[in-house]
N, C-alpha and C positions, 0 to 999 in steps of 0.2 A: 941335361939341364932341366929344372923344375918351375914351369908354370907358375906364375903368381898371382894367383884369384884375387881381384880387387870388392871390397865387399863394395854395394850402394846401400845407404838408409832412404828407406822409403820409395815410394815412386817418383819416377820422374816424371816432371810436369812434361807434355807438350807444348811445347812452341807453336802459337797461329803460322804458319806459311804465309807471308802475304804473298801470290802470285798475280802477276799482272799479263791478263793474256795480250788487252789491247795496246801494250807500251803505255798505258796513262796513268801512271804512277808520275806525280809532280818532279822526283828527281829523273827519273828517264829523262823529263822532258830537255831536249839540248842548250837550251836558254840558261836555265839553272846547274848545269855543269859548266856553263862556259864563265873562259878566263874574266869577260865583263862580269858576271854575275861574284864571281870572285872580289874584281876590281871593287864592285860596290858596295859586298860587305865591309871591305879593309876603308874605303872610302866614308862606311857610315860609322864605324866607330870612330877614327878621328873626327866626324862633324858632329858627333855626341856631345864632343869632349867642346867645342868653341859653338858659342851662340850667334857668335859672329855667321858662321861656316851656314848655320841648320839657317837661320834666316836666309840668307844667298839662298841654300836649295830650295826650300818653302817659294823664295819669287820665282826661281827659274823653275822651278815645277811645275806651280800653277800655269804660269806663259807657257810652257810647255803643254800642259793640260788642255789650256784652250785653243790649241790651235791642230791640234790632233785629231782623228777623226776618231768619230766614236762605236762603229761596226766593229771595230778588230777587241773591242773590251766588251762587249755585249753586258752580261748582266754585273760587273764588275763595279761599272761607271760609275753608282752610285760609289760605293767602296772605295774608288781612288778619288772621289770629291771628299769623302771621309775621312781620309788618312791626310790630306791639305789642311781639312781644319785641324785634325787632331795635332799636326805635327805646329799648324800655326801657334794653337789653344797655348800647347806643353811651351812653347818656346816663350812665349809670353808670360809663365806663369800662371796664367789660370786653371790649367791643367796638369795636375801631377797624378792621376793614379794608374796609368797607364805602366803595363810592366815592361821594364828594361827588355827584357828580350824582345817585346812585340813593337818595343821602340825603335829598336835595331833593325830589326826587320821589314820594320817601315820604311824607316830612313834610307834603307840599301835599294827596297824597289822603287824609289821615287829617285833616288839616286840611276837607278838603271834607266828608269826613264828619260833622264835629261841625256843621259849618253849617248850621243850620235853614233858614235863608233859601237855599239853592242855587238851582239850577235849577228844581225840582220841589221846594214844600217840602216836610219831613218830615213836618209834619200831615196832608198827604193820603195817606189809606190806599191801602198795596201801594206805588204808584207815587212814592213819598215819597223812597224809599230803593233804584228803577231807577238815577235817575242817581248815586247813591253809589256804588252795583256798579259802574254803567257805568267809572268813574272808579277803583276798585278794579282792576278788570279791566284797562286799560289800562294802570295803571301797575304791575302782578304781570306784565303780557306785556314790557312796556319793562324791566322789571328781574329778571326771572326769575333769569338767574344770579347777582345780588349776593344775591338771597333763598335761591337752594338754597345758594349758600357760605357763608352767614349758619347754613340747617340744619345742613350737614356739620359746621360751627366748633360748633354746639351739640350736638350728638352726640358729637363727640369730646371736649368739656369735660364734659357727665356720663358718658362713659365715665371719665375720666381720673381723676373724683370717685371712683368706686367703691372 
């Protein structure tokens, strides 16, 4: 039986490897694998869909927000105070340019938030509210620029108030 030499055109690119020695690649992290994190994407696109829904989260977020402690989010804090207004801003309509996926994305980790049952529940002290961060964090690094143009759009609207 005879060999069948497959030709290739050109070279083939290399693919970057991403390798992660320290496990801290965002999906490693077990917060974002887990069936909650699941739960609260499926959870934020139905609340997309009812304005009813995104307002409910928007208050139990915030009341969640503040009564939270703020070590376990270190440099995030400001970020998920970011994502309260942006998500108030959009629901109200004064905010549309914000892109549907970083919309979704929003709405699922503040959704993760409010979930007592997560990963790690919120009854257990400190570590209650690790994988919240964690989940914060991920989703302020995945959308970082729809949130600082969310800032800039809200600086320039109370300047413009003055």
């Amino acid at each position: 039986m005879k060999e069948v030499k497959t030709k290739t055109r050109g070279k083939t690119k290399a693919r970057p490897t991403h390798k992660d020695p320290g496990g801290d690649t965002p999906y490693s992290k077990p917060a974002l694998r887990s069936d909650a994190f699941v739960r609260a994407l499926t959870d934020a696109k139905a609340c997309l869909k009812n304005p009813e829904d995104l307002q409910a989260l928007f208050d139990e977020a915030a009341k969640k927000a503040a009564a939270v402690p703020r070590e376990p989010f270190k440099e995030c804090w400001p970020y998920l105070q970011t994502m309260l207004r942006l998500i108030r801003a959009h629901q109200r309509g004064e905010y549309n340019q914000v892109p549907n996926d970083a919309l979704l994305w929003i709405v699922a980790a503040l959704n993760y938030l409010v979930d007592p049952f997560d990963l790690i529940p919120d009854k257990t002290p400190f570590l209650g509210f690790v994988d919240d961060a964690t989940v914060i964090e991920f989703v302020t690094d995945k959308n970082r620029q729809a949130l600082d143009d969310f800032m800039v759009w809200e600086t320039a609207s109370a300047r413009a108030a003055l």
